[in-house]
N, C-alpha and C positions, 0 to 999 in steps of 0.2 A: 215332859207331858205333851202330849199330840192335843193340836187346838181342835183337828177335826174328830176329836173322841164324841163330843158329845151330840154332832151331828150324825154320826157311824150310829149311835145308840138309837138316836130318833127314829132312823131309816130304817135300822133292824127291826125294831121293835113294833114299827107301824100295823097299826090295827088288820090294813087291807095287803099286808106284803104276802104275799103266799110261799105257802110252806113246801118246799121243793125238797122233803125226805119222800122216801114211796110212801110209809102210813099219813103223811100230811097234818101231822098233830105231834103234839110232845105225847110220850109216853107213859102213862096213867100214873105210873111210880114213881116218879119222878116232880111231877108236874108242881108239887109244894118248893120242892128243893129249886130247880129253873125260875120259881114268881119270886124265892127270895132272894138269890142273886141280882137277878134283873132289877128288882125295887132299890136295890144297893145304887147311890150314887156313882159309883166306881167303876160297876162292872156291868156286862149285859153278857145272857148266850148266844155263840151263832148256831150251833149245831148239836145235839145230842142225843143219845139213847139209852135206856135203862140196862141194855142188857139182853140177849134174843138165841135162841136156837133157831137154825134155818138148815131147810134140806134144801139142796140146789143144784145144777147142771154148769156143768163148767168146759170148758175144752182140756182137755190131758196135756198141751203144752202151753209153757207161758209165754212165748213168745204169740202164738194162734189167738190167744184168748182175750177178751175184752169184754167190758161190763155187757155190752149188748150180747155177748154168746151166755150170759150168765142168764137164770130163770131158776126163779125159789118155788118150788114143789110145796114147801109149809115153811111156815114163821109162828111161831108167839116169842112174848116176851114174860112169860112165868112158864110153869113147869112144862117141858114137853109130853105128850100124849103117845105114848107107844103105838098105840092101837092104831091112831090114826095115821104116823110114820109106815109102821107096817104096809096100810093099805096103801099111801103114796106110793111107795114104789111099787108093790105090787100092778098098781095101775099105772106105770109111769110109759112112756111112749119107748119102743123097744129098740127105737134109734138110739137115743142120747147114750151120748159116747161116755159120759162120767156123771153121776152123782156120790153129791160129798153130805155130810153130815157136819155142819159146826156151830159151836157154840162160841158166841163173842161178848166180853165182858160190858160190863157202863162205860163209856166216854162219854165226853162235856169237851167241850172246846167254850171257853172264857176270854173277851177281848177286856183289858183291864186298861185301867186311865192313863197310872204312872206303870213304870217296870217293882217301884216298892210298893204299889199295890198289890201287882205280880205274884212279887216275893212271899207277899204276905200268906195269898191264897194257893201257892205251890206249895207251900211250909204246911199247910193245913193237911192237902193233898198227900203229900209225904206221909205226915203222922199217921195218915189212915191208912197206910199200906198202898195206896197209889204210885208204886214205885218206877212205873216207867211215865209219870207225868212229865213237862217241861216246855219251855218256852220258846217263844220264836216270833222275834221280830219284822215285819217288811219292811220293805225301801220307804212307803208313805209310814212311818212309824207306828202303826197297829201291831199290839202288845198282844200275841193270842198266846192263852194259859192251853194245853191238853193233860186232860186228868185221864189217866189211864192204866189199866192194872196187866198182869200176867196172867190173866186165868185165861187162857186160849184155850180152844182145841177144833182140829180139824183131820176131820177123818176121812177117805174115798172109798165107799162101798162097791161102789158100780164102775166099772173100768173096762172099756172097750165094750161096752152094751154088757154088760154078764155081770148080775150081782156076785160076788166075789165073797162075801160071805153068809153066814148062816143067820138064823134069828137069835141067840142065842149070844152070838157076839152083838150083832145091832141092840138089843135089852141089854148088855153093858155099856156100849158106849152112850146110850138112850140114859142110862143110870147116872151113870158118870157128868154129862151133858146137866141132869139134874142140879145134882150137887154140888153141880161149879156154879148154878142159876140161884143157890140156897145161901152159898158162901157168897155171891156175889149183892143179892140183895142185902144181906146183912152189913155188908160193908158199905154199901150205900147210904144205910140206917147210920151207919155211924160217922162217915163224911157229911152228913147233912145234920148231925144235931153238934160236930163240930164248929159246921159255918153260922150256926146258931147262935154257940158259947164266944167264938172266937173273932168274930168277922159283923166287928161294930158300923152301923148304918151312918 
């Protein structure tokens, strides 16, 4: 057990610590599931999101590219809008070298007290299908839990300035993007009435 767990909690959690995600808030679906962890003696959040479709600009090599070459055209975090993807690009600036389309599941990163606390709320994670969750210790001993699933996807419309495909394909992969945002809230629903049943105060 890390004696500095419960001073790490304090510090996270303080009222005035600012929230260094871009949206700067927990994310609206979420926000019940994040106060009851946090209220858990055991555990607190550092970082998480419910789940988001983003259009965005990238650089076409990864060696060139870094957060700062990146710039999101759109974001939500419930269904995508076709309508209004369409017009992004449409309107998009006729330089940028690459626009991508992706969709990215729920993470939670969890700092836990003991490592059998750990275990406890990996075990959880697991049974809901969080199958790429897992642990990782630091040198000052902070136990961080990541709960993390397989529903990826990521798609490059725009390559070398020239949309590259049709509307036709983008309302599939727009569709597609959906249904992983549909499957993924759901699983949400049921890792969190888990931590409910399973993950005594």
């Amino acid at each position: 057990m890390s004696k500095h767990f419960d001073q790490w909690k304090h510090d996270a959690l303080a009222v005035d610590k600012e929230d260094l995600s871009r949206k700067h808030s927990i994310d609206d679906y979420i926000v019940n599931l994040i106060n009851q962890i946090n209220s858990h003696n055991d555990y607190y959040t550092s970082s998480s999101c419910s789940g988001r479709t983003i259009v965005f600009t990238s650089s076409p090599t990864v060696t060139s590219s870094t957060k700062s070459d990146c710039q999101w055209l759109y974001v939500t975090h419930e269904q995508a809008d076709l309508q209004t993807i369409l017009e992004c690009l449409e309107q998009r600036p006729k330089d940028i070298d690459m626009i991508s389309i992706k969709f990215e599941a729920f993470i939670l990163h969890v700092i836990c007290r003991t490592l059998e606390c750990a275990k406890v709320l990996l075990n959880i994670a697991l049974e809901c299908g969080y199958r790429n969750s897992g642990l990782v210790i630091s040198n000052q001993g902070k136990i961080t839990l990541a709960v993390r699933s397989t529903h990826a996807l990521e798609v490059p419309i725009v390559i070398g300035s020239c949309l590259c495909v049709d509307q036709n394909y983008i309302t599939k992969i727009v569709g597609i993007a959906n249904e992983k945002m549909t499957a993924n809230l759901a699983k949400i629903d049921k890792f969190s009435q888990c931590v409910t049943n399973k993950l005594s105060t």
